[in-house]
N, C-alpha and C positions, 0 to 999 in steps of 0.2 A: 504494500500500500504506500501509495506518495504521498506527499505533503507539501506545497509549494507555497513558498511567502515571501513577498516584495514590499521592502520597502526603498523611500529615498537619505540620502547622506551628503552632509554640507563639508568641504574639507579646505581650510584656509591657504592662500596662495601666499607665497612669500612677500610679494608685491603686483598690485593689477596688471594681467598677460593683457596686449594690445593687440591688435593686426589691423591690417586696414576697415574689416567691417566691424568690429566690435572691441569693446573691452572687455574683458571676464574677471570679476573681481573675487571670485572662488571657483572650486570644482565642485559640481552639484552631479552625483551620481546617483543611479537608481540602482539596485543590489538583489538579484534574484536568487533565492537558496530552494532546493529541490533536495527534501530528506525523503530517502528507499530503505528498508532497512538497518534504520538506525545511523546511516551514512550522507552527508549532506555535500551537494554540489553544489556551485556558489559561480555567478557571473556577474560581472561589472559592466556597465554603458552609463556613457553621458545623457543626462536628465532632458537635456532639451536639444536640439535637434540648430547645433550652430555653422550648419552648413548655408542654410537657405534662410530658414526664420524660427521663430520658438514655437517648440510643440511639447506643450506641455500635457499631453496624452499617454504620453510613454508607461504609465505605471498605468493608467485602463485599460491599456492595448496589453497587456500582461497580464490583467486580472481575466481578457477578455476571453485567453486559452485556457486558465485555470484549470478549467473540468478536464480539457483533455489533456495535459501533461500530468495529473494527478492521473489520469486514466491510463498513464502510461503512453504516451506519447513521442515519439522517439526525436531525434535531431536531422533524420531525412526527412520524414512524414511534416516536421516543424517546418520544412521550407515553402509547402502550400499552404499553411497555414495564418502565416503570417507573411507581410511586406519586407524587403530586404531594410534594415533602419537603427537604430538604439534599441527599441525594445524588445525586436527579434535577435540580437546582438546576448543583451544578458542571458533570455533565457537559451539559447543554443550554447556560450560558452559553462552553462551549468550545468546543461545533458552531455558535455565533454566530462567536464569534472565528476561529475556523477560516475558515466560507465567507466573513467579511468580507477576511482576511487572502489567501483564494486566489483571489477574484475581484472583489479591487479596487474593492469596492464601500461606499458609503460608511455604517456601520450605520443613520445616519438611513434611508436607500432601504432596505436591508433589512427595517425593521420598519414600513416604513411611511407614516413621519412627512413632511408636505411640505417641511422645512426642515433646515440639520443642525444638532445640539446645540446649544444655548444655554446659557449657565452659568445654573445655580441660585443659591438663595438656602437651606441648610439652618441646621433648629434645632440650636442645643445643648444636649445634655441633662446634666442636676443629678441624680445619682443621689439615691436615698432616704437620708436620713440624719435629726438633729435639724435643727429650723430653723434653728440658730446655726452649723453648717457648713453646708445648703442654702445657708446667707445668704451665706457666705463665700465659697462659690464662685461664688454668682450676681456679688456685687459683682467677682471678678476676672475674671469674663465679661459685666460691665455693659454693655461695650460694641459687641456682640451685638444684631443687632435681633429674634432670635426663641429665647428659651427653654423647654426643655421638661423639666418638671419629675416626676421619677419619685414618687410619691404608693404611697396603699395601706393606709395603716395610721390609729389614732387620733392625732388632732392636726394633720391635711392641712393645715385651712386656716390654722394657724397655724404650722406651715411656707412655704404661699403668701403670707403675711402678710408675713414673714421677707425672701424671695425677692424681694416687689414694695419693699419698703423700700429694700433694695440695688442694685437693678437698676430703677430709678421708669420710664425708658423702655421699655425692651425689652419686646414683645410674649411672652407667657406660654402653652404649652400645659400639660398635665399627663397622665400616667399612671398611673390607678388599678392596672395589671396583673393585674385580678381581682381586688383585694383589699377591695373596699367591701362594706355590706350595701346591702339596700334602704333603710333608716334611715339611714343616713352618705350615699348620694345624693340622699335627697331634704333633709336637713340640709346637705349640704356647696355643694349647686348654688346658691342664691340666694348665699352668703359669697364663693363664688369668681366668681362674677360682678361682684359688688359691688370684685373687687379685678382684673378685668378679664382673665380667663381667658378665651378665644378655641375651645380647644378641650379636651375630657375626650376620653380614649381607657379602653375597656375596663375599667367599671366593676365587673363581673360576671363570674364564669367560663362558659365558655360553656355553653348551655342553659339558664342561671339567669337569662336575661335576660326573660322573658314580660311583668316590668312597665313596661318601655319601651314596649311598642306603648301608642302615644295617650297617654303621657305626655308633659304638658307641662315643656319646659324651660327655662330662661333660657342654655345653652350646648350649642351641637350635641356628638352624642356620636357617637367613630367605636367602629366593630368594629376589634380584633387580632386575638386569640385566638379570638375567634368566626368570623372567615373565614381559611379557608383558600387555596380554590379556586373558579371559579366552582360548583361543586356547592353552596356556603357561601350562593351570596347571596338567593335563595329566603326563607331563613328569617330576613335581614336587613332586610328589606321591612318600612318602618312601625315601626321598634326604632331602627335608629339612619341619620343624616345624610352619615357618611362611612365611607368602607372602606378601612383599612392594609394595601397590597397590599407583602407583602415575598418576594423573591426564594425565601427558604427555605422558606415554605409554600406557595405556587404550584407550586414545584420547577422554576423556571426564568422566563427573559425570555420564551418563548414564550407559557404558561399566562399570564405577568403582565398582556401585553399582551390578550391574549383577554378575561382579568378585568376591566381598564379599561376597554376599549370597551364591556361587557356594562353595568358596573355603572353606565357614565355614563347608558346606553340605559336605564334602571332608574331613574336620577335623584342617584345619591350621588353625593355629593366624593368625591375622590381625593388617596389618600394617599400616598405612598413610603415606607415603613420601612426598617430594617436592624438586623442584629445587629450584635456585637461584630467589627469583620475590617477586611482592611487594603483598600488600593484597587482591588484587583482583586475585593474583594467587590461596592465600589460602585459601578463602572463601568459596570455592565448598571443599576443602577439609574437611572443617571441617564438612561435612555433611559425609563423610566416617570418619570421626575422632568417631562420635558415635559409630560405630559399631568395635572399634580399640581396641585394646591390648597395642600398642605403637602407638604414637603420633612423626612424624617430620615434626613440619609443621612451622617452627623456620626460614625459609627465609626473613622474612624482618627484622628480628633480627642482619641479619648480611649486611644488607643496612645502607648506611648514612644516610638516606632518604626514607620516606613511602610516599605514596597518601596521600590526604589532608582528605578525607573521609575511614582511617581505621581500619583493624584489633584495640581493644584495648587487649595489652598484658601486664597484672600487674605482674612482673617478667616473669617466665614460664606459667602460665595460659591464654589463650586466651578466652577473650568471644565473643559471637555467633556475625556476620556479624549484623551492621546496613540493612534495607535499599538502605542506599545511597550506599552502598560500593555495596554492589552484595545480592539477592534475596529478 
């Protein structure tokens, strides 16, 4: 017999994360646990839906399965069931944890993978600000070998300017978050290359992307916002280089995983993202963090405060999930 309960959880940010469409002045997650057994599975998603606009639904659209994941519900069958999103997200990474937890198995075997977990290497990201605090933070993260810099607005490259002065070693990405025109990416890509930018993510909102195809560029551009699922990648073909496959728009490890294998069979780099949330958000990620090119999975890096069972992060390198935490 199952038992499934959701609730939501406020977790303090060090200091307000910025980007071009928003500020977030905490991490607001919603926390799905699935006890079988006397054994309980536990998944993390962000509360509100900060891709597009707020959708504060997310814990009704949870309650809205209730009956059939108590009924025994599996993590295939959950993909008809629900939309790909945050709250098909928690409860799918909880039906991992669950059957890892009831049948002993290791989640590397479960999804797949020929090895178990390996620690990554994630970026640290610089929210949006003036160059002269980007710069200040990057200097007390100097010693960092991968940077990622939230972008967006007029003045980018002379905030990446700022950032590579402070930080001369560390490896640099950037985040437009939608907020460039066509004139600011073809103005801003020679400048950041010249200051050794690696990767641009989501320069365009999606749909406004048609001048990528066959554009030439001096730095690969990956899709955010413009993929969601694999239904997304279709229209990423020939536009952009790599795809930010994040747990909350997939609406789960299952979909995540499906998305990787497809989008490698396609030819993109593979990304890992995350929102704002604590270890039990990233722990499913780091199971697409194997099969990544780039690693953001740096969210509770920029918490006051983690779970008492998590992530261990010795600088930028993450090692694999206890356990207790998740799988």
């Amino acid at each position: 017999m199952r038992k499934m309960r959701v609730h939501t959880e406020e977790w303090p940010l060090h200091e307000p994360f910025k980007i071009a469409r928003m500020v977030q002045e905490q991490g607001e997650v919603v926390v799905v646990e699935i006890e079988q057994d006397g054994v309980v599975g536990r998944g993390e998603a962000e509360r509100a839906d900060v891709f597009f606009s707020r959708d504060e639904t997310i814990v009704a659209d949870i309650k809205a399965v209730q009956s059939q994941i108590e009924a025994g519900l599996d993590k295939i069958a959950l993909q008809d069931q629900m939309p790909a999103g945050s709250a098909r997200n928690a409860v799918d990474c909880a039906l991992w944890d669950l059957e890892a937890k009831l049948s002993g198995t290791p989640i590397h075997e479960l999804a797949g993978l020929d090895k178990p977990l390996a620690p990554v290497t994630t970026v640290f990201t610089i929210s949006l600000d003036t160059p002269e605090k980007m710069a200040a933070d990057a200097s007390r993260n100097a010693h960092r070998p991968v940077l990622k810099l939230k972008l967006g607005r007029e003045g980018d490259p002379e905030r990446v300017a700022a950032v590579r002065q402070a930080a001369p070693d560390a490896r640099i990405s950037v985040d437009a978050n939608t907020g460039w025109s066509e004139a600011q990416l073809i103005d801003y890509l020679p400048k950041l290359a010249a200051l050794g930018v690696e990767l641009v993510e989501q320069p365009f909102l999606p749909g406004h992307d048609a001048m990528l195809a066959g554009f030439e560029r001096a730095i690969p551009i990956a899709a955010d916002e413009s993929c969601l699922d694999r239904t997304s990648l279709p229209g990423l073909v020939g536009k952009y280089e790599y795809v930010n496959i994040k747990l909350d728009k997939t609406g789960g490890l299952t979909e995540a995983l499906a998305f990787a294998a497809e989008a490698k069979a396609l030819g993109f780099g593979i990304m890992v993202g995350c929102n704002v949330g604590t270890s039990l958000a990233m722990a499913p990620g780091m199971v697409v963090a194997q099969l990544a090119d780039f690693v953001d999975l740096d969210g509770p890096l920029l918490l006051s405060k983690d779970r008492d069972d998590c992530l261990q992060y010795t600088g930028s390198i993450i090692s694999p999930p206890e356990p207790a935490l998740w799988g």
